[in-house]
C-alpha positions in Angstrom: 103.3 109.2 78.4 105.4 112.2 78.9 108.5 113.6 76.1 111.4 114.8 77.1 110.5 118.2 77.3 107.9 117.4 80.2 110.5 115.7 81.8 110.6 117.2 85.8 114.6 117.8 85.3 114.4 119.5 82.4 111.8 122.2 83.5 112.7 123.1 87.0 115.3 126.4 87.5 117.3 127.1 90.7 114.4 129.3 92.0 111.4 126.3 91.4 114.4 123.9 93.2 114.6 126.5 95.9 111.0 126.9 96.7 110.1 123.2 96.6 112.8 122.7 99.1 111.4 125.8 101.5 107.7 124.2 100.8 108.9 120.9 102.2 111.1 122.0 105.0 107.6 124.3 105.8 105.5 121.0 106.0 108.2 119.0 108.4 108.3 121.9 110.7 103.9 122.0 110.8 104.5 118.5 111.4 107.0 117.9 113.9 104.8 119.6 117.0 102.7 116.1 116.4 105.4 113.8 116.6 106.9 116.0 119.7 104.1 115.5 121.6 104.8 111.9 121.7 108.6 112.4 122.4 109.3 111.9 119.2 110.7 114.1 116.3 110.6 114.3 112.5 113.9 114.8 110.3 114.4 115.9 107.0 117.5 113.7 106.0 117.3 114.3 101.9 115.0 115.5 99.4 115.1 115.5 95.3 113.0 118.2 94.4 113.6 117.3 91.0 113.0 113.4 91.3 110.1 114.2 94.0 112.0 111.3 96.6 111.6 112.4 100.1 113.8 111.0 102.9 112.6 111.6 106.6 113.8 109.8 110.0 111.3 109.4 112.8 113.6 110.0 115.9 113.4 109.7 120.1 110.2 107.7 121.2 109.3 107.1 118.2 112.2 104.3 117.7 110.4 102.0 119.8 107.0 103.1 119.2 104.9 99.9 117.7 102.9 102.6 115.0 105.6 104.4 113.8 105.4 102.9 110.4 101.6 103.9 110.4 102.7 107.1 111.4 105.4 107.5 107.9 102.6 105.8 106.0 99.4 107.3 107.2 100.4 110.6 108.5 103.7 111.8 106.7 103.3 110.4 103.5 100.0 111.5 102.5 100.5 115.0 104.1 103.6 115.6 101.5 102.0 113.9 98.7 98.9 115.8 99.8 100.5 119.4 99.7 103.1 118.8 97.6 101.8 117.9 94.2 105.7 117.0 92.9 106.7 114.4 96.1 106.4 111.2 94.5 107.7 109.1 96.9 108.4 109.4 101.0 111.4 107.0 102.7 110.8 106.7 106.1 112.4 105.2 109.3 113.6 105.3 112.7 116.9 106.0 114.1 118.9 103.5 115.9 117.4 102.4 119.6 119.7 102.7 122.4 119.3 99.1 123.9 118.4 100.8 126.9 115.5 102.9 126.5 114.1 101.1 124.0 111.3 99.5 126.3 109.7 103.1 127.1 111.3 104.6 124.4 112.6 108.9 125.1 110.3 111.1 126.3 107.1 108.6 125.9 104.0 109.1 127.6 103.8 107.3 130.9 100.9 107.2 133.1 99.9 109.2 136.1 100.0 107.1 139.8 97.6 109.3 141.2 94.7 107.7 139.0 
């Protein structure tokens, strides 16, 4: 049980708010190469340093990519909670899929013809 006094909010200066935000943004940018490679992308849309809620948007291929959930829940959350001991809790999702590239998705992998 924690007091007041061990209360996140309460302890945390501008510089701690400041450095958790820079630590995070680091992670999402070792991350996003990944999701790239799969013509996809990784967004930071929100963070509470203070709360520990993460908010990040799978984007591109990813929209109509069957695992993309897996990747939020397998991949991105555990690497934050992993690194960042005060992230206690990742929202993911996808951006909105434009009707028409939703079957291959943007940027997806699509095989060679000369195989």
């Amino acid at each position: 049980m924690t007091g007041p006094d061990e209360h996140p909010t309460a302890t945390l200066d501008d510089n701690e708010r400041a450095q958790r935000l820079s630590s995070l943004r680091e992670i999402i940018e070792l991350m996003r190469p990944a999701v790239q490679a799969d013509g996809g992308d990784l967004v930071l849309i929100s963070a509470d340093v203070e709360s520990g809620v993460v908010e990040v948007q799978l984007q591109g291929a990813c929209s109509s990519c069957a695992v993309s959930s897996s990747t939020l829940q397998g991949g991105v959350d555990r690497i934050l909670r992993g690194r960042l001991d005060w992230v206690t809790e990742v929202i993911g999702g996808v951006d909105d899929v434009d009707p028409e590239s939703a079957p291959t998705g943007v940027g997806g992998w699509v095989p060679r013809a000369d195989l």
